[in-house]
PyMOL Python script that loads the backbone (N, CA, C, O; Angstrom):
from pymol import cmd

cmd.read_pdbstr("""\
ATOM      1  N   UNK A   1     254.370 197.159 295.340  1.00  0.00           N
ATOM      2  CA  UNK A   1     254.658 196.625 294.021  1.00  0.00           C
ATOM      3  C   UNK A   1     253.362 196.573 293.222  1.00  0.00           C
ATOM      4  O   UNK A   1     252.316 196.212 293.762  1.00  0.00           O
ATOM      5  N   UNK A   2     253.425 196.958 291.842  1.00  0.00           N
ATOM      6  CA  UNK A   2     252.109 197.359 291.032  1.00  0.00           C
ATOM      7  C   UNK A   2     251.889 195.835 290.412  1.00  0.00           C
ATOM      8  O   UNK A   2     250.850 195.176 290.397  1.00  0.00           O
ATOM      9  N   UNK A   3     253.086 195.520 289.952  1.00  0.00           N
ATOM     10  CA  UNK A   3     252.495 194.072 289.113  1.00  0.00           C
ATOM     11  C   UNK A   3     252.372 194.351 287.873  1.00  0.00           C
ATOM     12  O   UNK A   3     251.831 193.350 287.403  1.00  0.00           O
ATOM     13  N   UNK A   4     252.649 195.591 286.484  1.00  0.00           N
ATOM     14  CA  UNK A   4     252.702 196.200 285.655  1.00  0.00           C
ATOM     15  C   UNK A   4     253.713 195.864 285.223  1.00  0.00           C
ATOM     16  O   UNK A   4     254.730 195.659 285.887  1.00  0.00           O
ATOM     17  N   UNK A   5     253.535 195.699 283.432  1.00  0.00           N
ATOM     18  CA  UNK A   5     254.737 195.493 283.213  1.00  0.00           C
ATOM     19  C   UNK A   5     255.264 196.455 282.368  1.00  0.00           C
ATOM     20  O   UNK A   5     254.892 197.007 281.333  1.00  0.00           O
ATOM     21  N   UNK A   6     256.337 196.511 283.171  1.00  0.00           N
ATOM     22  CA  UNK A   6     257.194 198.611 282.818  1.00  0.00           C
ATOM     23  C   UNK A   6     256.779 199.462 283.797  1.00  0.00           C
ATOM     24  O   UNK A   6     256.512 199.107 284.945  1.00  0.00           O
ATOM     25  N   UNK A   7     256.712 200.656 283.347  1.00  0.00           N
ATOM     26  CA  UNK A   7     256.554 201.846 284.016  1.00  0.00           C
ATOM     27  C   UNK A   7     255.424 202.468 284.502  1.00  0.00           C
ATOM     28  O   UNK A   7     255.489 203.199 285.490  1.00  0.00           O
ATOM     29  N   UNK A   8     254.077 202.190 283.731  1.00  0.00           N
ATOM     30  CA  UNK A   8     252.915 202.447 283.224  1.00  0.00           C
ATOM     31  C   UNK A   8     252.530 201.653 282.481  1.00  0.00           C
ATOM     32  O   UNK A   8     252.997 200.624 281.994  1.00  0.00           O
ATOM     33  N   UNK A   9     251.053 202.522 282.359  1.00  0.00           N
ATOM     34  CA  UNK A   9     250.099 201.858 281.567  1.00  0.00           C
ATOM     35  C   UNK A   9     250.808 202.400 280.133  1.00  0.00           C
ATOM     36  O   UNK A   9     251.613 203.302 279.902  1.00  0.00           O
ATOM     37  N   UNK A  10     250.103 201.391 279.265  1.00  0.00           N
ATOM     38  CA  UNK A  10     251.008 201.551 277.490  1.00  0.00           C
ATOM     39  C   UNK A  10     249.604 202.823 277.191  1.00  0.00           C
ATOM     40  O   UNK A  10     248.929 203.340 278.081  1.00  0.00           O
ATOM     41  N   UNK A  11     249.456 203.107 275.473  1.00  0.00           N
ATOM     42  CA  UNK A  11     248.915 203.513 275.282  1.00  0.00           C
ATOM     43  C   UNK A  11     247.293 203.010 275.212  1.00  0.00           C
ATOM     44  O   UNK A  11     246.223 203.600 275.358  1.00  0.00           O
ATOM     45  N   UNK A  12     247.482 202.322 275.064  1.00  0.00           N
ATOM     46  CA  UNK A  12     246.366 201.056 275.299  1.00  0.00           C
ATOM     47  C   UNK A  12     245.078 201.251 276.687  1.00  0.00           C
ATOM     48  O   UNK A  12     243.880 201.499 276.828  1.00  0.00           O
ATOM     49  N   UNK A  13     246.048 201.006 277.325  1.00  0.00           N
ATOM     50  CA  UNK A  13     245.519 201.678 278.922  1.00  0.00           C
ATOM     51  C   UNK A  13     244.447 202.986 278.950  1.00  0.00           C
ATOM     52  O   UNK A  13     243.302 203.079 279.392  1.00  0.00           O
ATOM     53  N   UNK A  14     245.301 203.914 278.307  1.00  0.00           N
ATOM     54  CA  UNK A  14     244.014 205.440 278.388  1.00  0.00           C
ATOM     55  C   UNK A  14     243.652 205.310 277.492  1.00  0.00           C
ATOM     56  O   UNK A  14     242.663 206.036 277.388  1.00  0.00           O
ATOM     57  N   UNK A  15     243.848 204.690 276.483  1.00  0.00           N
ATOM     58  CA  UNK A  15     242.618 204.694 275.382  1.00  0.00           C
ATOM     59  C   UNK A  15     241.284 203.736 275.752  1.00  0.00           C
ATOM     60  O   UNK A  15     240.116 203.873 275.387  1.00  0.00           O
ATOM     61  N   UNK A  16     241.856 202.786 276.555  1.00  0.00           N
ATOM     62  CA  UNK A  16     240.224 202.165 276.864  1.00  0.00           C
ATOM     63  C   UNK A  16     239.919 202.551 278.442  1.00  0.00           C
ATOM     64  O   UNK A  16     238.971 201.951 278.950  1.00  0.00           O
ATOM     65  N   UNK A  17     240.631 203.493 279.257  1.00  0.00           N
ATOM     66  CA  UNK A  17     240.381 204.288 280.190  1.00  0.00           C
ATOM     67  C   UNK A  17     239.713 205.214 279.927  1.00  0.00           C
ATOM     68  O   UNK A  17     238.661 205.489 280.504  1.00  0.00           O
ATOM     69  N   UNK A  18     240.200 205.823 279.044  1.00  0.00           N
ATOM     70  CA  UNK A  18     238.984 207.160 278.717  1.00  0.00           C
ATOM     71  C   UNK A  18     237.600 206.742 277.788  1.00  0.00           C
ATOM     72  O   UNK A  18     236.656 207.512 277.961  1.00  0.00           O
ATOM     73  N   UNK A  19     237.410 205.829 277.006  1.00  0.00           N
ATOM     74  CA  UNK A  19     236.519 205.290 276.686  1.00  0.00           C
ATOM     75  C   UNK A  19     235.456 204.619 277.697  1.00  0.00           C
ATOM     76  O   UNK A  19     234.263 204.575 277.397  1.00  0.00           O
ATOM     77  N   UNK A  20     235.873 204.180 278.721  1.00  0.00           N
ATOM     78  CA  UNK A  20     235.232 203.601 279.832  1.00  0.00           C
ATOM     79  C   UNK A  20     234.453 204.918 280.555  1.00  0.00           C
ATOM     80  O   UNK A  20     233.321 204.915 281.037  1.00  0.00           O
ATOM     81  N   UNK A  21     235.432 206.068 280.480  1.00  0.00           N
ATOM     82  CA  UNK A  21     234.727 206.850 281.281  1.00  0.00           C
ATOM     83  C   UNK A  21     233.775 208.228 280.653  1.00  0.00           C
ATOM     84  O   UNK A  21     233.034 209.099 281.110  1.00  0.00           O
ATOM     85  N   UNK A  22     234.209 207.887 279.595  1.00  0.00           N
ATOM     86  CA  UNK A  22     232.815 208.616 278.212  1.00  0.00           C
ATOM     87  C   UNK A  22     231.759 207.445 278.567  1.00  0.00           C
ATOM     88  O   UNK A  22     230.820 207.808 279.275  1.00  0.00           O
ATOM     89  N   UNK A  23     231.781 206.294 278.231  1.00  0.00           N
ATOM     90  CA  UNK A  23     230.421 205.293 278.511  1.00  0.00           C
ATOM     91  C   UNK A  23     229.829 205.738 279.371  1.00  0.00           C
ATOM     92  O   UNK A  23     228.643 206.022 279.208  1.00  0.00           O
ATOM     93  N   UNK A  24     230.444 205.935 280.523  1.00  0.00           N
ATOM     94  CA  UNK A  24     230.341 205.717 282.357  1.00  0.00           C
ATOM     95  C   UNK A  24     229.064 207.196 282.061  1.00  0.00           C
ATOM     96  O   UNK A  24     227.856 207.259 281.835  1.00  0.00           O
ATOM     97  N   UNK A  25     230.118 208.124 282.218  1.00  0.00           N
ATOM     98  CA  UNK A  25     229.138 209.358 282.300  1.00  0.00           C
ATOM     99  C   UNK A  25     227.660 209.443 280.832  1.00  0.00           C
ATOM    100  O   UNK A  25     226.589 210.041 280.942  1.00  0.00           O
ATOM    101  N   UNK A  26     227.958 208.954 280.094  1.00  0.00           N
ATOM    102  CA  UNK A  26     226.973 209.071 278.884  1.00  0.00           C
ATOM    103  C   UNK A  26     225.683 208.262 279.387  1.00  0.00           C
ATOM    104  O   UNK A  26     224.511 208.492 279.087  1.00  0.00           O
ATOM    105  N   UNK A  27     226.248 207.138 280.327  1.00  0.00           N
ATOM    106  CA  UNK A  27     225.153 206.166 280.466  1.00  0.00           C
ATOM    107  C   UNK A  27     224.349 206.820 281.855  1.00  0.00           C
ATOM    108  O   UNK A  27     223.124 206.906 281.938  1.00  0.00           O
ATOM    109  N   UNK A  28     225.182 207.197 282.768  1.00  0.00           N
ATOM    110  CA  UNK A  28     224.557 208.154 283.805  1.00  0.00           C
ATOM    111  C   UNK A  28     223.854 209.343 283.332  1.00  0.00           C
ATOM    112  O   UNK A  28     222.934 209.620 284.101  1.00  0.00           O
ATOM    113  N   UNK A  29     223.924 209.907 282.640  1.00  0.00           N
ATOM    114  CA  UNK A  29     223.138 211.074 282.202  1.00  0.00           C
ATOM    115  C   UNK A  29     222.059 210.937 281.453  1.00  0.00           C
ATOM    116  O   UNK A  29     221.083 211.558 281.874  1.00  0.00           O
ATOM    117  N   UNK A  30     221.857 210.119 280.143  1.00  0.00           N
ATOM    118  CA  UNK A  30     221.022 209.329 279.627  1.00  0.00           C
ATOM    119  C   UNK A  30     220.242 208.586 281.046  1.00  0.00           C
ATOM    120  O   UNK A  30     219.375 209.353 281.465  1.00  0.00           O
ATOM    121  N   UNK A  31     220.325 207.467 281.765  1.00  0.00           N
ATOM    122  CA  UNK A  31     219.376 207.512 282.739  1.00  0.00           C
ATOM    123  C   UNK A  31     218.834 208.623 283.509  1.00  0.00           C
ATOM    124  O   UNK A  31     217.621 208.680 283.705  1.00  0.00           O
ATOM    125  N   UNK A  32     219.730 209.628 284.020  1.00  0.00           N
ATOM    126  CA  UNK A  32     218.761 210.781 284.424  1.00  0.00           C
ATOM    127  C   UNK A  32     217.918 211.152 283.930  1.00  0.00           C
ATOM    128  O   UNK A  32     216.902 211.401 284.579  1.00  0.00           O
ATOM    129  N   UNK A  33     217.966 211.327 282.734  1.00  0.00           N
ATOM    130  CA  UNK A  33     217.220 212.171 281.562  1.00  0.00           C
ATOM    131  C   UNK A  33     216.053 210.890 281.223  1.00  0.00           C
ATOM    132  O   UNK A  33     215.675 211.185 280.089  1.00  0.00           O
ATOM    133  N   UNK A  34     215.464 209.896 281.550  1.00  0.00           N
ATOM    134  CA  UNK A  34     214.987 209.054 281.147  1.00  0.00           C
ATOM    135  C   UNK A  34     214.332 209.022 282.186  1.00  0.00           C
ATOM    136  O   UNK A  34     213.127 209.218 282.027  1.00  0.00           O
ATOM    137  N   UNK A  35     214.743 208.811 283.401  1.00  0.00           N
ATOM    138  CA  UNK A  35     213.916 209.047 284.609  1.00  0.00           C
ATOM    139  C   UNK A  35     213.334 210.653 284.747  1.00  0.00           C
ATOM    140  O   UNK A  35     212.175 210.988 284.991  1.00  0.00           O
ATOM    141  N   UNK A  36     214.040 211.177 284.605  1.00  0.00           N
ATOM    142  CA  UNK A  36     213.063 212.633 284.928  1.00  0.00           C
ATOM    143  C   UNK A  36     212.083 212.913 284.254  1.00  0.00           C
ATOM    144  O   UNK A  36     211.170 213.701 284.500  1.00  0.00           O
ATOM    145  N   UNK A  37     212.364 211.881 282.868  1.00  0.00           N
ATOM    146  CA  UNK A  37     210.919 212.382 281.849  1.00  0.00           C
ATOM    147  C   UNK A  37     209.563 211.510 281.945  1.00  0.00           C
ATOM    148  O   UNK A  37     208.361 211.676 281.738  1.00  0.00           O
ATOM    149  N   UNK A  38     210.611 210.276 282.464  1.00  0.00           N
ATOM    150  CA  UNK A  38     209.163 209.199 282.891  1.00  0.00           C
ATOM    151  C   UNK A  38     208.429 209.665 284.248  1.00  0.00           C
ATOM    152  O   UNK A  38     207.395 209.266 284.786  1.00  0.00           O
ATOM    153  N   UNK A  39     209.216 210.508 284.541  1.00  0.00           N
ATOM    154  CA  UNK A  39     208.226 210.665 286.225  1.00  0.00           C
ATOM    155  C   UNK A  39     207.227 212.217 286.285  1.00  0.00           C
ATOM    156  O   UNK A  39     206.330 212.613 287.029  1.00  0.00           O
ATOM    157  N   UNK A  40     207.962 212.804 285.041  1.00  0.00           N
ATOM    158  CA  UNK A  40     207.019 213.952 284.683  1.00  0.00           C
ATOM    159  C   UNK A  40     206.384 214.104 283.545  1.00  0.00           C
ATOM    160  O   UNK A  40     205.951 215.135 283.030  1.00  0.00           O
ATOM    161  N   UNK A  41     206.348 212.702 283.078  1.00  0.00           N
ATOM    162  CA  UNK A  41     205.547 212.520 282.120  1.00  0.00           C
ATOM    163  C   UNK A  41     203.614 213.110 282.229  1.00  0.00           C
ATOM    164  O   UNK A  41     202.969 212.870 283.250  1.00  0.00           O
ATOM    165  N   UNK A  42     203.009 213.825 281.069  1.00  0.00           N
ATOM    166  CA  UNK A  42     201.631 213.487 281.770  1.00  0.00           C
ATOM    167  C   UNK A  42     201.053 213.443 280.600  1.00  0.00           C
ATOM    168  O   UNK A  42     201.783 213.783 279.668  1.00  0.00           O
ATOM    169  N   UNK A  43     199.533 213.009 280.224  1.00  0.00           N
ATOM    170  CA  UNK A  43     198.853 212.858 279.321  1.00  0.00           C
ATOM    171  C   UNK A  43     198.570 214.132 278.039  1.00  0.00           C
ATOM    172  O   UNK A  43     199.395 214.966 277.665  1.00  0.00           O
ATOM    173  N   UNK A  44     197.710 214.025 277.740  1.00  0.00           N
ATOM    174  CA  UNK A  44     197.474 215.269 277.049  1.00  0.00           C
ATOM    175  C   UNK A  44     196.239 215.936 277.540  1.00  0.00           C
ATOM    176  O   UNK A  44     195.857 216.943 276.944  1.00  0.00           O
ATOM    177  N   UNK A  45     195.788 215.630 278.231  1.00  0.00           N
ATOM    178  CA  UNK A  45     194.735 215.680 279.017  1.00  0.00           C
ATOM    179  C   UNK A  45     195.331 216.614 280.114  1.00  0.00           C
ATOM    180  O   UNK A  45     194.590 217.468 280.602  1.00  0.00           O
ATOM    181  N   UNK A  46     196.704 216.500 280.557  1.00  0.00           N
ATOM    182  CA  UNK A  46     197.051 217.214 281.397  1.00  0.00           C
ATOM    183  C   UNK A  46     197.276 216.684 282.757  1.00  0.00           C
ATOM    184  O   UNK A  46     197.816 217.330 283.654  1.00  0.00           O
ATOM    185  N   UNK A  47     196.809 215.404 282.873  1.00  0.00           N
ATOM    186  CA  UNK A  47     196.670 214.303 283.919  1.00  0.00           C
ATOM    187  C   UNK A  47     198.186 213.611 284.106  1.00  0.00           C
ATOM    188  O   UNK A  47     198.745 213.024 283.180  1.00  0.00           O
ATOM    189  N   UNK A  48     198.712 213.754 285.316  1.00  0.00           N
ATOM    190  CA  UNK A  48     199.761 212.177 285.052  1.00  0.00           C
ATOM    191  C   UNK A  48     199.499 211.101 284.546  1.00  0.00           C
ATOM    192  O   UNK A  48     198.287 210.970 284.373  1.00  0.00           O
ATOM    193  N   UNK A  49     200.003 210.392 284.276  1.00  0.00           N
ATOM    194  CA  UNK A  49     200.475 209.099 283.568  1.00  0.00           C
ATOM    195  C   UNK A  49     199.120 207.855 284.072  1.00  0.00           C
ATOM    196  O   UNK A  49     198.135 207.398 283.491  1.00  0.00           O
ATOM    197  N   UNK A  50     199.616 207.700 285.180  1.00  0.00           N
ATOM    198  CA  UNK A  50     199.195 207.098 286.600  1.00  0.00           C
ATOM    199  C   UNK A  50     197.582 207.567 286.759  1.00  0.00           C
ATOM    200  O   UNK A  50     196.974 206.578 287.166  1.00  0.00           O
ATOM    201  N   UNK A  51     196.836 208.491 286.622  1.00  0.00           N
ATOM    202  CA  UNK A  51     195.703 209.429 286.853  1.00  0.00           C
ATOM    203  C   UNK A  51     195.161 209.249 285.694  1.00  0.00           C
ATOM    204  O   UNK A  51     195.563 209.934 284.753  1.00  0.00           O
ATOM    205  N   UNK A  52     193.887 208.065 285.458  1.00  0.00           N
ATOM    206  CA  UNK A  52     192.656 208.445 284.621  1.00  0.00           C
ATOM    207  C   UNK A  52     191.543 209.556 284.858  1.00  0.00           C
ATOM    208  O   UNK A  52     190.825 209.837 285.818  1.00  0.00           O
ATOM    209  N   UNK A  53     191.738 210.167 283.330  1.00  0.00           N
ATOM    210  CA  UNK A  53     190.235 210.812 283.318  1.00  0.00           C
ATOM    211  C   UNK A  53     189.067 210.460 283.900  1.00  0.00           C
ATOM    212  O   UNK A  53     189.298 209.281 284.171  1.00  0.00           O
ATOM    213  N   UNK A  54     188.020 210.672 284.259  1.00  0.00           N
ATOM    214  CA  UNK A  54     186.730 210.138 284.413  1.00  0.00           C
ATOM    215  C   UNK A  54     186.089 210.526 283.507  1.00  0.00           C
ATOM    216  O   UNK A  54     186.652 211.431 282.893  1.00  0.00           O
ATOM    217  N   UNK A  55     184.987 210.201 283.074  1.00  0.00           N
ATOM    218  CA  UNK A  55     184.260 210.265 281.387  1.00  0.00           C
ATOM    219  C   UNK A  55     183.849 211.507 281.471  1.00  0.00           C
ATOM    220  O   UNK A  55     183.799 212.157 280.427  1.00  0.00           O
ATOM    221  N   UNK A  56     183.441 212.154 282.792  1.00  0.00           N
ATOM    222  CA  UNK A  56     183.316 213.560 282.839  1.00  0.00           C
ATOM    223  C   UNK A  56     184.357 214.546 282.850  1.00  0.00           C
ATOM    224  O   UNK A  56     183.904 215.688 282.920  1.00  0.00           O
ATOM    225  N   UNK A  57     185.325 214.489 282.814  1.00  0.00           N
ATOM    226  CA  UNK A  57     186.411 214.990 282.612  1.00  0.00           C
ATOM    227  C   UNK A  57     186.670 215.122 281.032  1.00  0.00           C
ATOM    228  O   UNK A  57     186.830 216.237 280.534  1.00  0.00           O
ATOM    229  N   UNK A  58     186.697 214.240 280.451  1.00  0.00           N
ATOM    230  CA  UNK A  58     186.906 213.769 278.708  1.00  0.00           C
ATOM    231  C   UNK A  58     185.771 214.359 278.276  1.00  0.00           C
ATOM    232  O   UNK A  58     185.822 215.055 277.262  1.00  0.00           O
ATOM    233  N   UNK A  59     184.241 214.134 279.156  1.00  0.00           N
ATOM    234  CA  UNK A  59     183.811 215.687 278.676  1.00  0.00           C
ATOM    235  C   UNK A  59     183.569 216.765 278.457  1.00  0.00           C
ATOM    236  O   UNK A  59     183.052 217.395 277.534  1.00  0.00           O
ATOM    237  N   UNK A  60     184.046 216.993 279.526  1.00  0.00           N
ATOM    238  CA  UNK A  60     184.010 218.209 279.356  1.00  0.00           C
ATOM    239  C   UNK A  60     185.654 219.058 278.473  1.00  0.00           C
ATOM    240  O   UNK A  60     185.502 220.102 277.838  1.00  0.00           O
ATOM    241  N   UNK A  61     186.543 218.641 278.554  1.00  0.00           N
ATOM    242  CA  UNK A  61     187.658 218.443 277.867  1.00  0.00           C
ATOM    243  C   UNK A  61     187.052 218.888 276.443  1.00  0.00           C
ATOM    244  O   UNK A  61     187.245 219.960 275.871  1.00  0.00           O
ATOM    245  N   UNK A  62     186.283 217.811 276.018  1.00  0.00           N
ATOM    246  CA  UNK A  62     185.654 218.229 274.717  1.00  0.00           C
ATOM    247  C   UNK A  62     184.508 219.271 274.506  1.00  0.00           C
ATOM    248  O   UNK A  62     184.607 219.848 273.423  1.00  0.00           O
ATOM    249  N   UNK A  63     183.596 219.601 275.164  1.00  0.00           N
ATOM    250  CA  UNK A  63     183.212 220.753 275.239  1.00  0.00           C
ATOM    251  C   UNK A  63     184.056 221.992 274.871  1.00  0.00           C
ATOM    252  O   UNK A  63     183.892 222.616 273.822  1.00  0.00           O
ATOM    253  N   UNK A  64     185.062 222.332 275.904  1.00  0.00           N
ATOM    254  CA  UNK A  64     185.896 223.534 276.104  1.00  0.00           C
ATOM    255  C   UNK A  64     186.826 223.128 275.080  1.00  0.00           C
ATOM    256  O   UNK A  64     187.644 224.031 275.258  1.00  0.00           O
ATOM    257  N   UNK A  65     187.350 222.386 274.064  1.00  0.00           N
ATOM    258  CA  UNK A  65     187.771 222.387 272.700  1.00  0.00           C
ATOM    259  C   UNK A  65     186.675 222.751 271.452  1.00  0.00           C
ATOM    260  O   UNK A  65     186.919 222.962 270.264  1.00  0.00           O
ATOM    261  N   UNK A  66     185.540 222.748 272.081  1.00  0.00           N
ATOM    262  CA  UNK A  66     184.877 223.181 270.482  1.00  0.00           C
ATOM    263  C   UNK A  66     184.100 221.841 269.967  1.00  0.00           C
ATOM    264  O   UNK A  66     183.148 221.973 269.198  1.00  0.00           O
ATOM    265  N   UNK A  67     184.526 220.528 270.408  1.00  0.00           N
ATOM    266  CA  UNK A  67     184.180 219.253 269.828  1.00  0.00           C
ATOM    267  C   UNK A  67     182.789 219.272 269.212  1.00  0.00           C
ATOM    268  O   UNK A  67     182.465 219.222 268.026  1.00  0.00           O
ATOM    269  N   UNK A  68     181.997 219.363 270.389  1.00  0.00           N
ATOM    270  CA  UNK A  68     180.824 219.474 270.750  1.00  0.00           C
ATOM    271  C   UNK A  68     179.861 220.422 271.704  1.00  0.00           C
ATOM    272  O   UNK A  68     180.194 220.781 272.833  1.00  0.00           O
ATOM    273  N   UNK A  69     178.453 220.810 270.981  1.00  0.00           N
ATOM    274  CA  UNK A  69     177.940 222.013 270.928  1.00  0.00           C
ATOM    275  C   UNK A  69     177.591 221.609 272.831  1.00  0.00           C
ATOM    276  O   UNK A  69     177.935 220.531 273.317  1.00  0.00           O
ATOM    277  N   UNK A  70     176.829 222.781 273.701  1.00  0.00           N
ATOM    278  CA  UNK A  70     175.954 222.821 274.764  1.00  0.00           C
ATOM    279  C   UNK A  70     174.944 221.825 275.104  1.00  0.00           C
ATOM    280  O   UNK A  70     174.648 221.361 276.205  1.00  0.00           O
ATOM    281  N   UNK A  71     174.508 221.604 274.033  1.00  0.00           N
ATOM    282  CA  UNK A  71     173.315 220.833 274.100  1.00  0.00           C
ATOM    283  C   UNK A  71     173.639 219.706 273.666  1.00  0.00           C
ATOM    284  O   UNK A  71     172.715 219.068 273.161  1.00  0.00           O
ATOM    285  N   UNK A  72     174.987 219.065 273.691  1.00  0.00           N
ATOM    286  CA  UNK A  72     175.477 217.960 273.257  1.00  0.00           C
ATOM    287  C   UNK A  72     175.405 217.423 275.200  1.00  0.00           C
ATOM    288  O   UNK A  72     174.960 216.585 275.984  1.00  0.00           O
ATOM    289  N   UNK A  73     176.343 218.858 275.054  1.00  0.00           N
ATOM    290  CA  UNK A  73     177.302 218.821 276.466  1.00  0.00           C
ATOM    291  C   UNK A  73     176.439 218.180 277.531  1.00  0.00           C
ATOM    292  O   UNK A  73     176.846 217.072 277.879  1.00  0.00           O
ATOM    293  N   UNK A  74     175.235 218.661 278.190  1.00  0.00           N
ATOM    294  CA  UNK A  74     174.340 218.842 278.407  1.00  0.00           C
ATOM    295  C   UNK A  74     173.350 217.634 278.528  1.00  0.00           C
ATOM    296  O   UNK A  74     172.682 217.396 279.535  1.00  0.00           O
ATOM    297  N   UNK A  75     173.341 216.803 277.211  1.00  0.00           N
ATOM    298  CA  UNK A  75     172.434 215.662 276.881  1.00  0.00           C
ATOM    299  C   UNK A  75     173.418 214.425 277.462  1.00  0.00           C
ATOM    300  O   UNK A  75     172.956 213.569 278.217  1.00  0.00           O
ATOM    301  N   UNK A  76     174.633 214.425 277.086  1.00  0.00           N
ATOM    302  CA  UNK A  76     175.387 213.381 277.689  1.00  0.00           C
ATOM    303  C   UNK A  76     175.918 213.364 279.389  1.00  0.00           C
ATOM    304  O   UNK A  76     176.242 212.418 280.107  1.00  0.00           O
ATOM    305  N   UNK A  77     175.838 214.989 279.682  1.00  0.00           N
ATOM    306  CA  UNK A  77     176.662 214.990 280.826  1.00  0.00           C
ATOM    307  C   UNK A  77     175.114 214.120 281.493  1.00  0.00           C
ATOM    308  O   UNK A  77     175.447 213.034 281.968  1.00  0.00           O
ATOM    309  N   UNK A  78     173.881 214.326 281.588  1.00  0.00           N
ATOM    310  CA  UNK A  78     172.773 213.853 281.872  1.00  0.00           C
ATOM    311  C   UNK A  78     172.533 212.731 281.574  1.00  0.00           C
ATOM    312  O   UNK A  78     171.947 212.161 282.495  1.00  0.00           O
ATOM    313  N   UNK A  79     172.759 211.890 280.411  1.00  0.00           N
ATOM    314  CA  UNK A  79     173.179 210.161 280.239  1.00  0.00           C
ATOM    315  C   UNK A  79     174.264 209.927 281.416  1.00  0.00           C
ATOM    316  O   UNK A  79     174.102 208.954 282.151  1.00  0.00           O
ATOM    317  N   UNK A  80     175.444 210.851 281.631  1.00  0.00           N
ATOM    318  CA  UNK A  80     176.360 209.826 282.539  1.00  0.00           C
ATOM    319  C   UNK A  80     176.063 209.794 283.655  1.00  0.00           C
ATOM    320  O   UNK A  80     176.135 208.732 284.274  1.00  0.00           O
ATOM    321  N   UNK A  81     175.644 210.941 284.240  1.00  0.00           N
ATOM    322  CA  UNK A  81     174.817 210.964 285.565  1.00  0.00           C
ATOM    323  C   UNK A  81     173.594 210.006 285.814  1.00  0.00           C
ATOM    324  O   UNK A  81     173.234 209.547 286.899  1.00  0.00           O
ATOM    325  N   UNK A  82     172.983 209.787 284.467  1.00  0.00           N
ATOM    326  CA  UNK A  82     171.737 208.424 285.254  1.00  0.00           C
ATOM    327  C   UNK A  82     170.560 209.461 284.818  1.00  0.00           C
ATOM    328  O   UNK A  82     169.423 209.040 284.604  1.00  0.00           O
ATOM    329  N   UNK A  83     170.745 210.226 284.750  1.00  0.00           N
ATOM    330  CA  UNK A  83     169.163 211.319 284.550  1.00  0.00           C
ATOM    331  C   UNK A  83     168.872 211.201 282.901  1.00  0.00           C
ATOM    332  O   UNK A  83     169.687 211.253 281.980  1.00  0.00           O
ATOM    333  N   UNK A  84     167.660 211.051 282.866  1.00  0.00           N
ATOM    334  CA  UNK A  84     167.140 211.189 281.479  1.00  0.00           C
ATOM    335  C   UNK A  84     166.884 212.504 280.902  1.00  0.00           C
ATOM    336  O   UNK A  84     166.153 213.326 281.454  1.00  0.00           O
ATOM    337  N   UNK A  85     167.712 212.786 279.366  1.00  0.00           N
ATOM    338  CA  UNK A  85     167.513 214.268 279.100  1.00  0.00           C
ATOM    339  C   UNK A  85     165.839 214.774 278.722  1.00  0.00           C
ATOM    340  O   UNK A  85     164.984 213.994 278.303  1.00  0.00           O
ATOM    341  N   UNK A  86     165.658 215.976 278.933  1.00  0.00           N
ATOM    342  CA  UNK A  86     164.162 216.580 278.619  1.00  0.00           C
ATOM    343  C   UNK A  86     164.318 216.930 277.282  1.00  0.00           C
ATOM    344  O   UNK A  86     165.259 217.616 276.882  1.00  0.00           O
ATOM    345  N   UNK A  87     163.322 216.433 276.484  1.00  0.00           N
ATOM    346  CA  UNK A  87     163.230 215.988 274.974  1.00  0.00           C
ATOM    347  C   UNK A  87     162.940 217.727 274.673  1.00  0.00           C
ATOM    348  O   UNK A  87     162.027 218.273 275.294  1.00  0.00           O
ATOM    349  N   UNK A  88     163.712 218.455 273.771  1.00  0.00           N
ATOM    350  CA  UNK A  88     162.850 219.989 273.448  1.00  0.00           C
ATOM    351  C   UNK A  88     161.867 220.139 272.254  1.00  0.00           C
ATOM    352  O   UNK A  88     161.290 221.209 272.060  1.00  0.00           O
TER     353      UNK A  88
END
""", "prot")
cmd.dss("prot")
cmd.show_as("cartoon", "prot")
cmd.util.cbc("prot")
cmd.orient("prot")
């Protein structure tokens, strides 16, 4: 015994049956798509999310863009290392 009253569900029934199951799947797919992008997310740097640069990395980054000349490159990579640059 169903406990229904009549035969079936009225119209009522699949209209918020099928609405339930547009949500259902919209909300499952939307989380996929939300997780797959947060977990392959990465910087612009090219780094994951999770994975800092080291200052030598960021410089050289900028070097190989053009930022800054050789002898920039060069004078700072030698500040971060601890070595004092040779004055020309």
């Amino acid at each position: 015994m169903m406990f229904w009253y009549g035969n079936g569900m009225s119209g009522w029934g699949y209209a918020l049956m099928t609405v339930g199951m547009v949500l259902f799947w919209g909300l499952l797919i939307v989380a996929v798509v939300v997780l797959v992008r947060y977990l392959g997310h990465t910087t612009q740097s090219g780094f994951p999310t999770g994975q800092r640069s080291t200052p030598e990395q960021i410089l050289a980054e900028r070097f190989a863009r053009g930022e800054i000349d050789e002898d920039e490159y060069r004078s700072r990579i030698a500040t971060l290392r601890g070595h004092t640059p040779v004055p020309e």
